[in-house]
C-alpha positions in Angstrom: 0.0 0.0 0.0 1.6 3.3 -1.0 2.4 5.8 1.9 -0.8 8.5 0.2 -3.1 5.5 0.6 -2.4 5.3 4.0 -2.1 9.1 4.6 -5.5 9.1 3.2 -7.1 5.9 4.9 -5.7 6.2 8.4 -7.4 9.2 9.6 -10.3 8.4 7.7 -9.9 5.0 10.0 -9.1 6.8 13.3 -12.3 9.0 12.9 -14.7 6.2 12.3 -13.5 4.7 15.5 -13.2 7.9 17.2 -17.0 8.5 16.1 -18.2 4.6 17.0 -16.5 4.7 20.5 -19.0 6.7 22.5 -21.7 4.6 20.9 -20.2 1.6 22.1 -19.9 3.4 25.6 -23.1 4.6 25.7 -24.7 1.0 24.3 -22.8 -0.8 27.3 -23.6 2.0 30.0 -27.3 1.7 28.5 -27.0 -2.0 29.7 -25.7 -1.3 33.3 -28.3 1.0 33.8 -31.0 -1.3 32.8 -29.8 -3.9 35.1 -29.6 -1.3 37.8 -33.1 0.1 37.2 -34.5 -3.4 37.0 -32.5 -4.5 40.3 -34.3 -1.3 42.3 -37.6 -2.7 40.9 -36.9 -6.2 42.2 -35.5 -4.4 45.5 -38.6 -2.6 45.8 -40.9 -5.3 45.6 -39.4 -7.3 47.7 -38.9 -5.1 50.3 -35.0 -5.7 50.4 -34.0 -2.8 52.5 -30.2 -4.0 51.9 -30.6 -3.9 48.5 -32.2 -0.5 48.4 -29.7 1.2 50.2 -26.8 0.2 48.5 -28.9 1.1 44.8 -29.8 4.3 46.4 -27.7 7.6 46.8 -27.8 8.7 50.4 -29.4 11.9 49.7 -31.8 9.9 47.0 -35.1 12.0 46.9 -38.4 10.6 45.7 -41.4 12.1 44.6 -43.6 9.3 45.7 -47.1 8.2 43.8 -48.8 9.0 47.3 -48.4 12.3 46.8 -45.4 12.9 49.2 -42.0 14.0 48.8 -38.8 11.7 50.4 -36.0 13.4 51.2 -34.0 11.1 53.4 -33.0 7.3 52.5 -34.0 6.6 56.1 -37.2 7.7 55.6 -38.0 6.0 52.3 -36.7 2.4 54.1 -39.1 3.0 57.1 -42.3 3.2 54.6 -41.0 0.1 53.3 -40.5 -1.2 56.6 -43.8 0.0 57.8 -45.9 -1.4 54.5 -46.8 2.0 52.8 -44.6 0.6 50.3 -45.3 -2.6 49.4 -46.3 -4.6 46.5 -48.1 -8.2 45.5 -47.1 -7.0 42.0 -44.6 -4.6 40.8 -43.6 -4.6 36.8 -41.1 -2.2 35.3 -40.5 -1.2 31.3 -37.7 1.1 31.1 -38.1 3.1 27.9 -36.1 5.8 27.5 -32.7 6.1 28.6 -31.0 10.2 28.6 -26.8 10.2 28.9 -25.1 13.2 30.8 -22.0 13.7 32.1 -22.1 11.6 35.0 -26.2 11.2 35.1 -28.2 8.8 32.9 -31.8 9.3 33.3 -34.7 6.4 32.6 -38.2 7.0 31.7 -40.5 4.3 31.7 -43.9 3.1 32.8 -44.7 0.6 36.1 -47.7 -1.8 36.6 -48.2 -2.1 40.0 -50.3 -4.5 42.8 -50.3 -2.7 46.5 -50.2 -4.9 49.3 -52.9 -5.4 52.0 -52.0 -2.2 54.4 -50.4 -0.2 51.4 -52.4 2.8 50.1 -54.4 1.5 47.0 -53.9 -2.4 48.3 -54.8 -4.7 45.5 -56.0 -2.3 43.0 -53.9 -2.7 39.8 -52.0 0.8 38.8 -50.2 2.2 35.9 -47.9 4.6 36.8 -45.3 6.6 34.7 -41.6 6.9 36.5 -38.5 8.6 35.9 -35.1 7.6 37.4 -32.0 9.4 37.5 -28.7 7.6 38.2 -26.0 9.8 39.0 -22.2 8.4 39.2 -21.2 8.5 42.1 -17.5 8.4 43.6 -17.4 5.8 40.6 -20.4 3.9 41.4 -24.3 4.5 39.8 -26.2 5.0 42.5 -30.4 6.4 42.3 -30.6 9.4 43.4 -33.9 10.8 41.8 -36.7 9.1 41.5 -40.6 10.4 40.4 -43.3 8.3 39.8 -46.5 9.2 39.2 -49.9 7.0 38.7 -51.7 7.7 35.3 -55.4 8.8 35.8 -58.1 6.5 34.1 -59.7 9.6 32.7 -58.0 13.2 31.9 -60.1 15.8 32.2 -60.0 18.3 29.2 -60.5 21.9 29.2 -62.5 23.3 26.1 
C-alpha cells in the first residue's frame, strides 16, 4: 500500500472509531443501567432494604405516587419497613434512557399491585416513572426518582 493511501485511509480509519467509540460506551452503559433500574424494581418489591440502600444515593429523593416528597434514604426504608410501600405485583418497562455527564436518566412506565395495608392495596395501577442515576465516587447510584400513577380519565379543558 503506498504511503498516500495510507495518509489518506488512516485518519479516515481513526475518525470512524473515534466517532463509533461513545456509541459503544453509551450502548454498554445503557445495559448497566438497565440492570440497575431493574435491580431497584426487584429491591422494591421485595422489600430488600439491603438492596435499596446500597442502589440508592444517600441523599436519593423521591417524589412518591402517594403524593409525598422523600428526602432522606432513612425515611424511604421505614415506609418500606412500615408497608406503605409494598407490593403483591410490581412490573417495570424502562423506555427511555437520557446520557449526561455523570447522570443517565430512565423513563419508563410501572404496573403495580399494593399490598394489604399499602395505600391503593390490591388495585392494579399504571404509573409513569423517571429515574436518575448519577455516578457517584465511581459507582451509579439512584438518586432521583418520580413516579407518578396515570389517571383512568383526563379531564380536558374546552
Amino acid at each position: 500500500m503506498s504511503d498516500m493511501i495510507k495518509a489518506i485511509l488512516i485518519p479516515i480509519i481513526l475518525f470512524v472509531v473515534i466517532l463509533k467509540l461513545p456509541a459503544q460506551n453509551e450502548s454498554i452503559l445503557r445495559e448497566e443501567i438497565k440492570i440497575l433500574d431493574m435491580a431497584h424494581a426487584k429491591a422494591i418489591f421485595q422489600g430488600d432494604a439491603a438492596a435499596l440502600d446500597s442502589l440508592m444515593d444517600d441523599d436519593v429523593t423521591v417524589n412518591h405516587p402517594t403524593n409525598k416528597i422523600v428526602n432522606e434514604k432513612k425515611e424511604l426504608l421505614n415506609l418500606i419497613q412500615e408497608g406503605v410501600i409494598r407490593y403483591t405485583s410490581f412490573e417495570r418497562f424502562p423506555e427511555k434512557f437520557l446520557f449526561f455527564q455523570d447522570m443517565v436518566v430512565v423513563m419508563g412506565g410501572e404496573i403495580v399491585v399494593p399490598a394489604k395495608g399499602a395505600p391503593n392495596a390490591g388495585k392494579t395501577l399504571e404509573r409513569r416513572y423517571t429515574n436518575i442515576w448519577m455516578n457517584r465516587g465511581g459507582k451509579w447510584r439512584l438518586t432521583i426518582r418520580h413516579a407518578n400513577n396515570v389517571c383512568s380519565t383526563i379531564s380536558q379543558n374546552p
